[in-house]
PyMOL Python script that loads the backbone (N, CA, C, O; Angstrom):
from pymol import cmd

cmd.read_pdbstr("""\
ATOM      1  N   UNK A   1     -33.366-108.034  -0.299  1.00  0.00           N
ATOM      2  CA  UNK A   1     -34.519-107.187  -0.163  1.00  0.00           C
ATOM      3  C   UNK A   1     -35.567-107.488  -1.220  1.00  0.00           C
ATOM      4  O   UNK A   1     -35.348-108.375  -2.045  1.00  0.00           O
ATOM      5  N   UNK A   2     -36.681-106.798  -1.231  1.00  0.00           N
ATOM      6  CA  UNK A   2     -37.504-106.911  -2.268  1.00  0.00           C
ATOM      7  C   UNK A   2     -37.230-105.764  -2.917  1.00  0.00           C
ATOM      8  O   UNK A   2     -36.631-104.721  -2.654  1.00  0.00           O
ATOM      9  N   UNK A   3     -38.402-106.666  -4.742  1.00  0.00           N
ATOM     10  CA  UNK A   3     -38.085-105.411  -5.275  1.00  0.00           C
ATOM     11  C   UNK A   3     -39.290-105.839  -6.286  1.00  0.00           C
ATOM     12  O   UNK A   3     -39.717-106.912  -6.713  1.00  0.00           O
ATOM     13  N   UNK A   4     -39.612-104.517  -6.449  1.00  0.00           N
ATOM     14  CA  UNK A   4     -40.593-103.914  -7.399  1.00  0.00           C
ATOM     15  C   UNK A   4     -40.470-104.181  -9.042  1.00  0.00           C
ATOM     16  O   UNK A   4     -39.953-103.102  -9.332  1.00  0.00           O
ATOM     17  N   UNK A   5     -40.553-104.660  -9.909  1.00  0.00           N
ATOM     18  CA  UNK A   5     -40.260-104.632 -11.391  1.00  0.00           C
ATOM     19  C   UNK A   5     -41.526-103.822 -12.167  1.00  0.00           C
ATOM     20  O   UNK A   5     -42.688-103.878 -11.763  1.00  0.00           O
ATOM     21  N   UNK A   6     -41.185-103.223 -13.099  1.00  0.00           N
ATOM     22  CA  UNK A   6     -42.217-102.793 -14.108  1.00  0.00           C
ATOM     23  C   UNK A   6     -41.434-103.202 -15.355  1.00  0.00           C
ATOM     24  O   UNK A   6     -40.273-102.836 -15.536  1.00  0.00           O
ATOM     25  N   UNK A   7     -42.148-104.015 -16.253  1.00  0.00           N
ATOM     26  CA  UNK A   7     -41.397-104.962 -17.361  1.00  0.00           C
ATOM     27  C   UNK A   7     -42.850-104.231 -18.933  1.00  0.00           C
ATOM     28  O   UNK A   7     -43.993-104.634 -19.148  1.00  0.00           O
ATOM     29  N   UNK A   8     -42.109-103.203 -19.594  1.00  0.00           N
ATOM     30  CA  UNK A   8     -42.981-103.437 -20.672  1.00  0.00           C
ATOM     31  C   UNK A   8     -42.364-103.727 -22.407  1.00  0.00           C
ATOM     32  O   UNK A   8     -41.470-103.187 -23.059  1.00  0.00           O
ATOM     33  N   UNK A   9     -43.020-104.474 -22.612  1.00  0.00           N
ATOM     34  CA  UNK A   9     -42.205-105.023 -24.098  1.00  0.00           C
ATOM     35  C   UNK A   9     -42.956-104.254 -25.443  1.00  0.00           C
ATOM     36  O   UNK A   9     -43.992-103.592 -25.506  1.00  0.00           O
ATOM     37  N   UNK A  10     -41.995-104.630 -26.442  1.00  0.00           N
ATOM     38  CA  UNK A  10     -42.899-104.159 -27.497  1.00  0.00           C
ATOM     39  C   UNK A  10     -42.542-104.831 -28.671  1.00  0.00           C
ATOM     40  O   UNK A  10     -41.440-105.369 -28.782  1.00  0.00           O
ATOM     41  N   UNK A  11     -43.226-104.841 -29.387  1.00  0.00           N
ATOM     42  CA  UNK A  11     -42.823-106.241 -30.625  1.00  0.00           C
ATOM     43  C   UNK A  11     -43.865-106.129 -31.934  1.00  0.00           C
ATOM     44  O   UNK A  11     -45.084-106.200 -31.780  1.00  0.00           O
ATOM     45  N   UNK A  12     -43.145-105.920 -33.417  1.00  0.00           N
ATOM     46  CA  UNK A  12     -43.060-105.581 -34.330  1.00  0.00           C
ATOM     47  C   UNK A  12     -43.058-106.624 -35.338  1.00  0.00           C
ATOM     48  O   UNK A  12     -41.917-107.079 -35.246  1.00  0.00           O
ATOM     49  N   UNK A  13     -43.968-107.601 -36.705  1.00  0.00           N
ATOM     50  CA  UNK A  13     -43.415-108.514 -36.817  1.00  0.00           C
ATOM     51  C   UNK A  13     -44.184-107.503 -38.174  1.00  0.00           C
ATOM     52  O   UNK A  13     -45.304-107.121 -38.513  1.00  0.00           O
ATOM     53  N   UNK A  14     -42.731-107.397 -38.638  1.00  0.00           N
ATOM     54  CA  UNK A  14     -42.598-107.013 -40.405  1.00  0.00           C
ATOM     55  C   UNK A  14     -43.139-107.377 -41.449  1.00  0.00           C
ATOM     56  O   UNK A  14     -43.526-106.630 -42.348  1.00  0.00           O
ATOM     57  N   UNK A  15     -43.227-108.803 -41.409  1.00  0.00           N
ATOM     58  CA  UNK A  15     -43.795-109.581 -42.505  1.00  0.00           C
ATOM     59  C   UNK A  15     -45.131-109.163 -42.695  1.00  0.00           C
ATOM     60  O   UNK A  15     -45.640-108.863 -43.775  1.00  0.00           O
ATOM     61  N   UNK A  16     -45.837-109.157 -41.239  1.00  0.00           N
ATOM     62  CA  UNK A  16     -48.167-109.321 -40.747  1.00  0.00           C
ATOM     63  C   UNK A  16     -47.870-108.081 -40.623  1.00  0.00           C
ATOM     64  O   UNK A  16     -48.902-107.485 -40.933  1.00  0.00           O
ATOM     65  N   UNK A  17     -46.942-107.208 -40.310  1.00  0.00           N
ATOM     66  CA  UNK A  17     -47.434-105.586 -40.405  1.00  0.00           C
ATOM     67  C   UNK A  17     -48.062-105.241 -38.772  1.00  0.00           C
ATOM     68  O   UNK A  17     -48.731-104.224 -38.590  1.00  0.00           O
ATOM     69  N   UNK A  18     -47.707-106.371 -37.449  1.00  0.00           N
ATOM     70  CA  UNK A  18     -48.603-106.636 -36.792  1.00  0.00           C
ATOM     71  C   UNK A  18     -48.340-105.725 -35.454  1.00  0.00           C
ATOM     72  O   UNK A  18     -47.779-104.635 -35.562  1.00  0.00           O
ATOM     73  N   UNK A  19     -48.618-106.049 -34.643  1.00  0.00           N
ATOM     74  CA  UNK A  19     -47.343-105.315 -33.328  1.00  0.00           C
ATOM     75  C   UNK A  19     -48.856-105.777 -32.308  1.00  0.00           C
ATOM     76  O   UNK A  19     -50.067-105.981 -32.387  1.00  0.00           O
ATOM     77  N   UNK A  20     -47.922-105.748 -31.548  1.00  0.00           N
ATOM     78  CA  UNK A  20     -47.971-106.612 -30.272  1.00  0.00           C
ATOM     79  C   UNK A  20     -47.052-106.084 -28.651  1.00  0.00           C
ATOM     80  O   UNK A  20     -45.942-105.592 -28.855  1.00  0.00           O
ATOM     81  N   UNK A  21     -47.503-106.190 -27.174  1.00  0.00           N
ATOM     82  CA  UNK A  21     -46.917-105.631 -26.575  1.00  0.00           C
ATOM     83  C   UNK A  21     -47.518-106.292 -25.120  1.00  0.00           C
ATOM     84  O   UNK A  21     -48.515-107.014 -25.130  1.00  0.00           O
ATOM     85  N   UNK A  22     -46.844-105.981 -23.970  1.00  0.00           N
ATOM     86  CA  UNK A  22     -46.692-106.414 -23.494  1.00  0.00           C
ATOM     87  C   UNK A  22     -46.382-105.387 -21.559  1.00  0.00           C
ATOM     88  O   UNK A  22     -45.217-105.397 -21.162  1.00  0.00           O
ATOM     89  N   UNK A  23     -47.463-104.653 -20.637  1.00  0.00           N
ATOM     90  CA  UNK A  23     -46.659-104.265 -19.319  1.00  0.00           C
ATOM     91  C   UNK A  23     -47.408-104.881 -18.478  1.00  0.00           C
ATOM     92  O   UNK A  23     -48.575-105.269 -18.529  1.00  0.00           O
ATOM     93  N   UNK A  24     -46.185-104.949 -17.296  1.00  0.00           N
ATOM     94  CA  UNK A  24     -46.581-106.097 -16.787  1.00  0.00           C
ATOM     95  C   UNK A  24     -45.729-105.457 -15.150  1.00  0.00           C
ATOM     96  O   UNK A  24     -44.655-104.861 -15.236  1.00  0.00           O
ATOM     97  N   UNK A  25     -46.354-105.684 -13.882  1.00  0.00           N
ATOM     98  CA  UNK A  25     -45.770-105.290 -12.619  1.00  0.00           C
ATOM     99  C   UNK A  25     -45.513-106.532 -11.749  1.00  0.00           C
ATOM    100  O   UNK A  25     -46.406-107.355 -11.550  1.00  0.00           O
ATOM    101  N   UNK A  26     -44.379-106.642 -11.276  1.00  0.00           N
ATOM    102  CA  UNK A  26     -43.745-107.877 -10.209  1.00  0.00           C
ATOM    103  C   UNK A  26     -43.272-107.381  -9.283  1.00  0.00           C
ATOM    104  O   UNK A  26     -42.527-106.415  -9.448  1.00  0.00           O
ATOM    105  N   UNK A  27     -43.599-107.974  -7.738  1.00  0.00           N
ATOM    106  CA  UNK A  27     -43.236-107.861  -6.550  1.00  0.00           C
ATOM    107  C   UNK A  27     -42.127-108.866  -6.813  1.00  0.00           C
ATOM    108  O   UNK A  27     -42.776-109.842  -7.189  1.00  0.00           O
ATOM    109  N   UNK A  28     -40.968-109.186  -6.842  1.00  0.00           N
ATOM    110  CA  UNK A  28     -40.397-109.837  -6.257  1.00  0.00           C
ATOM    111  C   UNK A  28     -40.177-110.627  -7.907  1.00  0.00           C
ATOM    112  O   UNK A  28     -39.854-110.038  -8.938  1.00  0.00           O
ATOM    113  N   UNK A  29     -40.456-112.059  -7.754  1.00  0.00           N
ATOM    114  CA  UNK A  29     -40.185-112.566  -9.207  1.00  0.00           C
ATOM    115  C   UNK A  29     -41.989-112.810  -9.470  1.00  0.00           C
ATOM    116  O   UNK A  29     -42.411-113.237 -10.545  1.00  0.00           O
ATOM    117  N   UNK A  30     -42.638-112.561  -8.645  1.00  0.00           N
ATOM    118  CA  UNK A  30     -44.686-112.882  -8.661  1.00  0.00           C
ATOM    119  C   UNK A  30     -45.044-111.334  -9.548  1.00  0.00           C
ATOM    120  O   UNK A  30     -44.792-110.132  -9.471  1.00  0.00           O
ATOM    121  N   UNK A  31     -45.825-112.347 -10.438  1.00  0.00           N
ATOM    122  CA  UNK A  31     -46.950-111.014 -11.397  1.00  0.00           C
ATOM    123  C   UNK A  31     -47.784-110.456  -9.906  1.00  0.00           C
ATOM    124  O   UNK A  31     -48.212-111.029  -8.905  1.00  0.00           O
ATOM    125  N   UNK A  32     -47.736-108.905 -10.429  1.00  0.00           N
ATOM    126  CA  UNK A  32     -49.148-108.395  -9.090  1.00  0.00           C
ATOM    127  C   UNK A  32     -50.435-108.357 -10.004  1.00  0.00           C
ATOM    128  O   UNK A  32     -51.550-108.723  -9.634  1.00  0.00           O
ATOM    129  N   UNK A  33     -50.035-107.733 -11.577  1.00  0.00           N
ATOM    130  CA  UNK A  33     -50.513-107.165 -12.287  1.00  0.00           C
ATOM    131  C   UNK A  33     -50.389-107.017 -14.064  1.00  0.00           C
ATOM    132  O   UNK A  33     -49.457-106.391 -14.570  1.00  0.00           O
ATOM    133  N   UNK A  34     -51.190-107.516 -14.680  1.00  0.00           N
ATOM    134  CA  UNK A  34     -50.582-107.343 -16.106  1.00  0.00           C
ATOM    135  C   UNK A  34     -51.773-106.323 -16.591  1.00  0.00           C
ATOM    136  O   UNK A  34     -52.838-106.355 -15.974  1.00  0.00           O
ATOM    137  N   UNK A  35     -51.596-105.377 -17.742  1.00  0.00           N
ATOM    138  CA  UNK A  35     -52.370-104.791 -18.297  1.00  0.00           C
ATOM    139  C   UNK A  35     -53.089-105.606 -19.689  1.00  0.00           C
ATOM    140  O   UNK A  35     -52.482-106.371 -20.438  1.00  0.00           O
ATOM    141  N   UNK A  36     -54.097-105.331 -19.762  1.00  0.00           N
ATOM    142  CA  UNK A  36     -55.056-106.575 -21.684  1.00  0.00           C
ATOM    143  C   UNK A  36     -55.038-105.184 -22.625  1.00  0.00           C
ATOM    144  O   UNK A  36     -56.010-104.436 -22.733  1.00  0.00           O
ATOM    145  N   UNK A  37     -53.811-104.995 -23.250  1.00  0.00           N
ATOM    146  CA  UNK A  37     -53.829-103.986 -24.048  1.00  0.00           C
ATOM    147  C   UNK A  37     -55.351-103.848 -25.098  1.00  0.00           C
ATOM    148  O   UNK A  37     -56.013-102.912 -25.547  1.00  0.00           O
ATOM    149  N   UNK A  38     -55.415-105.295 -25.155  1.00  0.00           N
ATOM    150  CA  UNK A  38     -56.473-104.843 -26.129  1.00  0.00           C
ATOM    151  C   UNK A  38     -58.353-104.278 -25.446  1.00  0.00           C
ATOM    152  O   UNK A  38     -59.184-103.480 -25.879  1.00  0.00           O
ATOM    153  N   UNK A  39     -58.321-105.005 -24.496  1.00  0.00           N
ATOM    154  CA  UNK A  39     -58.906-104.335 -23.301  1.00  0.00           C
ATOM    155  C   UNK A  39     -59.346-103.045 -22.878  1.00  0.00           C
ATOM    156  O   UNK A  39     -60.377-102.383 -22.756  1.00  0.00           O
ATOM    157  N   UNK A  40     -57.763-102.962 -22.660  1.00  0.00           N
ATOM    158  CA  UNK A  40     -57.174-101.766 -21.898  1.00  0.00           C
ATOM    159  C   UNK A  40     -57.873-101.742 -20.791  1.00  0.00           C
ATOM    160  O   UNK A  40     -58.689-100.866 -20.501  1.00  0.00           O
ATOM    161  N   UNK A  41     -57.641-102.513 -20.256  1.00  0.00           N
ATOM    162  CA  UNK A  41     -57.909-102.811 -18.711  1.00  0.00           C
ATOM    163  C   UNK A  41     -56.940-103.751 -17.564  1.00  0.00           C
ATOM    164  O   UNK A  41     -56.439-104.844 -17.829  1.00  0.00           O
ATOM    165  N   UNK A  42     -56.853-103.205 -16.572  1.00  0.00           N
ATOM    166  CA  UNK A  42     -55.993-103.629 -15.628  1.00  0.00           C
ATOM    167  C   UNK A  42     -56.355-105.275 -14.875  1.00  0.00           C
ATOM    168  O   UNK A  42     -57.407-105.466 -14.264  1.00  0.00           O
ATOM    169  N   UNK A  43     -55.325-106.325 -15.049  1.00  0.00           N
ATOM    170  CA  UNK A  43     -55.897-107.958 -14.996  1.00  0.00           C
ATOM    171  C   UNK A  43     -54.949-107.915 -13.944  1.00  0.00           C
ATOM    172  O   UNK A  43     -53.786-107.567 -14.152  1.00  0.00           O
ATOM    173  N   UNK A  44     -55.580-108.412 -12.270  1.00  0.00           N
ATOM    174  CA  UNK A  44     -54.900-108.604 -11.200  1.00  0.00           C
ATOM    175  C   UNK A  44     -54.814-109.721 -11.331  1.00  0.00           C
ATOM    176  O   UNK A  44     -55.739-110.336 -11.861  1.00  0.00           O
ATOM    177  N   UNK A  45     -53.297-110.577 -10.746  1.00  0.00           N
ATOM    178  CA  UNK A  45     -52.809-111.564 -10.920  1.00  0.00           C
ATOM    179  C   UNK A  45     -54.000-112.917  -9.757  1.00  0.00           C
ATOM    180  O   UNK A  45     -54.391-114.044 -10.059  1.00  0.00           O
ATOM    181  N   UNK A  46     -54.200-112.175  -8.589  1.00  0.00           N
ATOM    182  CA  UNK A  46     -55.045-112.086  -7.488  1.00  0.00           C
ATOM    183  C   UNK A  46     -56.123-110.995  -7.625  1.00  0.00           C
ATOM    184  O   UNK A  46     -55.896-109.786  -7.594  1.00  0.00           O
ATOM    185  N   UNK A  47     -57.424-111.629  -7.793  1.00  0.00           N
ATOM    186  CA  UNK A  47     -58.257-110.072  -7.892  1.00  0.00           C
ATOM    187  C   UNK A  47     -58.150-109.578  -6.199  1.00  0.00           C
ATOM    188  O   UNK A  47     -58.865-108.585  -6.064  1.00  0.00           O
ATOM    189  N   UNK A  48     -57.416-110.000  -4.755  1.00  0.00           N
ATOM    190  CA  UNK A  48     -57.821-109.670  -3.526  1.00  0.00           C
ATOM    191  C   UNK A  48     -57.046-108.335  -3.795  1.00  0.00           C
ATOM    192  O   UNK A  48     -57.582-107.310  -3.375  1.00  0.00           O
ATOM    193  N   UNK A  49     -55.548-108.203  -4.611  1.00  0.00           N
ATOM    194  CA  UNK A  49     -54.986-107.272  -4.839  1.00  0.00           C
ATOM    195  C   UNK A  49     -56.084-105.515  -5.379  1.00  0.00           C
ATOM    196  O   UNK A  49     -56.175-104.303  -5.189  1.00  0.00           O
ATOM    197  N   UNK A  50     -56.360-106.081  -5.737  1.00  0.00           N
ATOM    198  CA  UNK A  50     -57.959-104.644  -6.756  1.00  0.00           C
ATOM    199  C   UNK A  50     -58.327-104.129  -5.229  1.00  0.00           C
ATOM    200  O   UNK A  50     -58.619-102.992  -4.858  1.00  0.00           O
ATOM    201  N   UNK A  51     -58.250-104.960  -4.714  1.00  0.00           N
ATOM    202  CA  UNK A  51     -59.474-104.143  -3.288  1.00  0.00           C
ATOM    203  C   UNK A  51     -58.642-103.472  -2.597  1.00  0.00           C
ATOM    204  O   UNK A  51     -59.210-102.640  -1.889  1.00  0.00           O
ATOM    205  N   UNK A  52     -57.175-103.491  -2.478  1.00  0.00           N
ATOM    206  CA  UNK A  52     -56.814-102.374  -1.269  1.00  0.00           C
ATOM    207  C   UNK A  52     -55.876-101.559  -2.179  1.00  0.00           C
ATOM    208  O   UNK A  52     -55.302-100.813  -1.386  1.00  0.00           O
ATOM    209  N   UNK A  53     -55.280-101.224  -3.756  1.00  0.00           N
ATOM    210  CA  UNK A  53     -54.887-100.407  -4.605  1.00  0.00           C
ATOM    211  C   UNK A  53     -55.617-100.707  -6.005  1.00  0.00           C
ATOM    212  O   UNK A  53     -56.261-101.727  -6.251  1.00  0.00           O
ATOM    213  N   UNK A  54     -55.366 -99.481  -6.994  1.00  0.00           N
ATOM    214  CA  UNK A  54     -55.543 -99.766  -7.939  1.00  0.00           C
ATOM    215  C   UNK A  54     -54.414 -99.201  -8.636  1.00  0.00           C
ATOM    216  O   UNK A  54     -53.494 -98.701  -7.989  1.00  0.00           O
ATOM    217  N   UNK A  55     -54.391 -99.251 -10.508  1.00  0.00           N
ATOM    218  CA  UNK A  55     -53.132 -99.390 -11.423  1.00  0.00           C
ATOM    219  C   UNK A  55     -54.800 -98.392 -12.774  1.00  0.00           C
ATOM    220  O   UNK A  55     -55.838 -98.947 -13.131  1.00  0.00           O
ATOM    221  N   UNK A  56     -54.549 -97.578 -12.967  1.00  0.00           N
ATOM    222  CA  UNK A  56     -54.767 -97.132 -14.300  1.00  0.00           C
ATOM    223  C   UNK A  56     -54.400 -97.586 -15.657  1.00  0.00           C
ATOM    224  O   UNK A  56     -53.263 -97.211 -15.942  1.00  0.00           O
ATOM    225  N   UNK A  57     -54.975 -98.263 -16.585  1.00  0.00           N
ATOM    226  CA  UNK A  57     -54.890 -99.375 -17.283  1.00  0.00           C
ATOM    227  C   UNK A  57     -53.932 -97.638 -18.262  1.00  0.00           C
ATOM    228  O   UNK A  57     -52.764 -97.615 -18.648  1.00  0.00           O
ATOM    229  N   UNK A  58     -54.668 -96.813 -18.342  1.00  0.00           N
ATOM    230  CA  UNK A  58     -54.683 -96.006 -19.295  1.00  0.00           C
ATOM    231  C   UNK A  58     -52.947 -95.441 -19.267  1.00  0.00           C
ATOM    232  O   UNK A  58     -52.256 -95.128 -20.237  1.00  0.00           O
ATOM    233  N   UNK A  59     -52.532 -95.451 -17.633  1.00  0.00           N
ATOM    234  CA  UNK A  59     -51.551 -94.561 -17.690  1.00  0.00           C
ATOM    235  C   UNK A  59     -49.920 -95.939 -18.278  1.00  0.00           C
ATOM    236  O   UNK A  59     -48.765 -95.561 -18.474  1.00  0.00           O
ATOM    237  N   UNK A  60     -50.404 -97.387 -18.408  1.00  0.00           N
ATOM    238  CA  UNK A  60     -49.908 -98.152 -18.853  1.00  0.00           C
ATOM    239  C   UNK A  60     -49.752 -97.785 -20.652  1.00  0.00           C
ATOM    240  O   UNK A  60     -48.896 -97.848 -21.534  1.00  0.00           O
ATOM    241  N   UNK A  61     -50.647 -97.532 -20.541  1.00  0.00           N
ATOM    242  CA  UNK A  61     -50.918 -97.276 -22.438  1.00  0.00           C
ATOM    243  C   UNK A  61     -50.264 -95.880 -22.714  1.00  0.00           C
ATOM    244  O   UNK A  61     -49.802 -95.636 -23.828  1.00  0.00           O
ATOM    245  N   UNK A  62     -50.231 -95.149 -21.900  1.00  0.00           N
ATOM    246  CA  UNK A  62     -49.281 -94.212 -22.510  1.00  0.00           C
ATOM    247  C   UNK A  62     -47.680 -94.233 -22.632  1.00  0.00           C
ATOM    248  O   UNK A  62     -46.989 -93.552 -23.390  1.00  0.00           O
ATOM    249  N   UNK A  63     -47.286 -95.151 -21.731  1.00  0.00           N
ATOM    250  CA  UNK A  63     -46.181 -95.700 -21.654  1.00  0.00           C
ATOM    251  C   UNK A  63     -45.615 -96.868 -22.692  1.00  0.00           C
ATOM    252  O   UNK A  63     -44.458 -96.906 -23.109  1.00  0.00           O
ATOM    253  N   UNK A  64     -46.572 -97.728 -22.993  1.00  0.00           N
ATOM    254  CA  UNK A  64     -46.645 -98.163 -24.261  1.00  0.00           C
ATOM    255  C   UNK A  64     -46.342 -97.672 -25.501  1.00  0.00           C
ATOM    256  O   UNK A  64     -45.640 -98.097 -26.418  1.00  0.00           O
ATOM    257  N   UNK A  65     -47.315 -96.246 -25.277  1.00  0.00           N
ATOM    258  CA  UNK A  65     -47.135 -95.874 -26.594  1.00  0.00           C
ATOM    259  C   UNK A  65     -45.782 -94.599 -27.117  1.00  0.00           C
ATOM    260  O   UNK A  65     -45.594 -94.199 -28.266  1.00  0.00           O
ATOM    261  N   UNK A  66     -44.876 -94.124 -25.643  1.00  0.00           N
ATOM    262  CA  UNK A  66     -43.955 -93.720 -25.992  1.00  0.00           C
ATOM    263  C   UNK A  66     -42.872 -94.894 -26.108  1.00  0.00           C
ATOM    264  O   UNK A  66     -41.737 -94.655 -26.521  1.00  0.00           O
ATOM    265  N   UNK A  67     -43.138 -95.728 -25.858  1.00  0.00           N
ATOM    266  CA  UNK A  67     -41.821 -97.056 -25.925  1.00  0.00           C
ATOM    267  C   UNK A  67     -42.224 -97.588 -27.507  1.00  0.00           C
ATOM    268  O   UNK A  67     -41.328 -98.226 -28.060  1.00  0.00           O
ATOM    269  N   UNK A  68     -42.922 -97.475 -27.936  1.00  0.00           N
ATOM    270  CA  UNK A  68     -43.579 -97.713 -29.838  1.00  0.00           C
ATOM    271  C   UNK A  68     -42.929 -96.228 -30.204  1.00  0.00           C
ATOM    272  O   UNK A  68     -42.371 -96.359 -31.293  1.00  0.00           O
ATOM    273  N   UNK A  69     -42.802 -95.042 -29.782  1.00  0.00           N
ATOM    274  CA  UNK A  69     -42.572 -94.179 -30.365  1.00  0.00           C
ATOM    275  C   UNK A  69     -40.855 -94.346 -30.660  1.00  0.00           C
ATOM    276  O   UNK A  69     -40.331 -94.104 -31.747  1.00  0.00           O
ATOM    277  N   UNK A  70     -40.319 -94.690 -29.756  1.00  0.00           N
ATOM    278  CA  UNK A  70     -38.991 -94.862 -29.163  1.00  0.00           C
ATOM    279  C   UNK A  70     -38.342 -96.471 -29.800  1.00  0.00           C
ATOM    280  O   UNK A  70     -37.253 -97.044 -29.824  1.00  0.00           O
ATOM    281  N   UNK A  71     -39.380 -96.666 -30.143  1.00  0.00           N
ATOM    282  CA  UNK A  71     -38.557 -98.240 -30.792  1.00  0.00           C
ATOM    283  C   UNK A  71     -38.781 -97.539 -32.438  1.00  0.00           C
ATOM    284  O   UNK A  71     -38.145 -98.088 -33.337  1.00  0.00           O
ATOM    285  N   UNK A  72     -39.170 -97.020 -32.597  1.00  0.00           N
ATOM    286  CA  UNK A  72     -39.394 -96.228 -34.147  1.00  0.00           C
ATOM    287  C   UNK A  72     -37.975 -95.288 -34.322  1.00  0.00           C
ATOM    288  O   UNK A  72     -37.262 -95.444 -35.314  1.00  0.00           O
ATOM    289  N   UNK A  73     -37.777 -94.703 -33.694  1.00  0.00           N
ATOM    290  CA  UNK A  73     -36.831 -93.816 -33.541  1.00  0.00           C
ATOM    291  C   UNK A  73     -35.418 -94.600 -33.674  1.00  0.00           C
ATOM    292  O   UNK A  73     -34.472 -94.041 -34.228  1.00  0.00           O
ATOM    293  N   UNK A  74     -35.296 -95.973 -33.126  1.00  0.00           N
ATOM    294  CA  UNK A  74     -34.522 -96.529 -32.978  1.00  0.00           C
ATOM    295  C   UNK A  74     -33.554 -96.952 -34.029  1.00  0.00           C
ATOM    296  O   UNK A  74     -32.353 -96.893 -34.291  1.00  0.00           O
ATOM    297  N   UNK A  75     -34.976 -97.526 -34.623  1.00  0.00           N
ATOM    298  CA  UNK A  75     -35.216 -98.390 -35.555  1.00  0.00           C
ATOM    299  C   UNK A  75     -34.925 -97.855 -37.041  1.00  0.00           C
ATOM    300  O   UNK A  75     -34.422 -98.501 -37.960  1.00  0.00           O
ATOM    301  N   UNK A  76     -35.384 -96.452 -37.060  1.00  0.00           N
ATOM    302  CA  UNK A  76     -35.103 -95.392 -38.196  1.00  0.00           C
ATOM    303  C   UNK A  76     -33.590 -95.027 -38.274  1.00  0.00           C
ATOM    304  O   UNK A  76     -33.096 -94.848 -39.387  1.00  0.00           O
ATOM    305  N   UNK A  77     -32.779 -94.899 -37.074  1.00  0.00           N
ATOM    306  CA  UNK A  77     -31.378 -94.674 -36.605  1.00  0.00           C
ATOM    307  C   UNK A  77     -30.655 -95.922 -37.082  1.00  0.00           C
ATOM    308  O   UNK A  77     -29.580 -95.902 -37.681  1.00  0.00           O
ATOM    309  N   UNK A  78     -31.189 -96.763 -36.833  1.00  0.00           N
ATOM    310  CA  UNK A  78     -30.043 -98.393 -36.714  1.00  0.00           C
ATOM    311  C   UNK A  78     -30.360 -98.391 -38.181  1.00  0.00           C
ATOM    312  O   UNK A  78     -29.419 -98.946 -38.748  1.00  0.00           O
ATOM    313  N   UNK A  79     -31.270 -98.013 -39.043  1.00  0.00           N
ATOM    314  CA  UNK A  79     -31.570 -98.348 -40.671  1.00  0.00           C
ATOM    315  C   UNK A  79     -30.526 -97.328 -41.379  1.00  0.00           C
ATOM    316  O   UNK A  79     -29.831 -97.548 -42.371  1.00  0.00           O
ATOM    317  N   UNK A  80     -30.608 -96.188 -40.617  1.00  0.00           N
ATOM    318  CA  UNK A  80     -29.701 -95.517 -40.903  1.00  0.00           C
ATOM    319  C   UNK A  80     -28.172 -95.213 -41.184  1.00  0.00           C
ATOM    320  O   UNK A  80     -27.655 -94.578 -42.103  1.00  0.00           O
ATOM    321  N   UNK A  81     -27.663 -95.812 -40.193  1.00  0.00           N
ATOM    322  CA  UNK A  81     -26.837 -95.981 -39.573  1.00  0.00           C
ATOM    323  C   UNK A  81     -26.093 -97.315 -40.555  1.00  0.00           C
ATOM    324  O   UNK A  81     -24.939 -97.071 -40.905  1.00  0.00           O
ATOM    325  N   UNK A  82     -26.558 -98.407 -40.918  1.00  0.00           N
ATOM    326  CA  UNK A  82     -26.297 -99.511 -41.070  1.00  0.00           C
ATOM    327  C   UNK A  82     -26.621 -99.500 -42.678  1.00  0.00           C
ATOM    328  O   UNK A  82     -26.296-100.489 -43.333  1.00  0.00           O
ATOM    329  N   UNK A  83     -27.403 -98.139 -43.460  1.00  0.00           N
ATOM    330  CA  UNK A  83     -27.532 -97.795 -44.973  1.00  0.00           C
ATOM    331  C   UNK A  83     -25.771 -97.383 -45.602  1.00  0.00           C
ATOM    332  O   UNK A  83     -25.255 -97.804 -46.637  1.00  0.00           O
ATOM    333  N   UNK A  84     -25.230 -96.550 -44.685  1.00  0.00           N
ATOM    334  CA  UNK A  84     -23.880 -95.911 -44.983  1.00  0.00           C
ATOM    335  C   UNK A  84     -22.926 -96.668 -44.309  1.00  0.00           C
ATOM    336  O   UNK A  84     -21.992 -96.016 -43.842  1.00  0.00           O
ATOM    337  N   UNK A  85     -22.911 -97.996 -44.117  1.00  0.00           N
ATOM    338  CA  UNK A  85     -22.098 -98.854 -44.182  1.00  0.00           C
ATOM    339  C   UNK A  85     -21.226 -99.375 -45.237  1.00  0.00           C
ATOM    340  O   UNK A  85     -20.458-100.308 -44.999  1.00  0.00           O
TER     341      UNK A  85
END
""", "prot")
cmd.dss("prot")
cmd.show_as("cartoon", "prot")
cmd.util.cbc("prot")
cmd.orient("prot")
């Protein structure tokens, strides 16, 4: 069958203080859709795709930004966790 993916990453580089990220929508193993975080605007893989739906760049970014909240949380736990070792 087919299938739908929603793939969003998130990435942290300690040293540059930097962060970086990454959502992104696939029909099948084909991009439909990636979001330009810095943008924040929605980049059709095909612009023919834009003309019969659209994707809210914004509601990507909020999702982003609980998966940054949630890699913090993580991250504070595993430091934790791995201090009383």
């Amino acid at each position: 069958g087919n299938t739908i993916r929603q793939a969003e990453f998130q990435q942290r580089i300690e040293a540059l203080q930097q962060e970086d990220g990454e959502f992104q929508m696939m029909f099948n193993t084909d991009e439909v859709f990636h979001v330009d975080l810095q943008k924040q605007e929605t980049v059709w893989r095909l612009p023919e795709f834009g003309t019969f739906t659209s994707f809210e760049a914004q509601g990507a970014l909020q999702n982003m930004a609980v998966g940054k909240q949630n890699l913090e949380i993580m991250m504070k736990r595993s430091n934790r966790s791995q201090a009383t070792i």
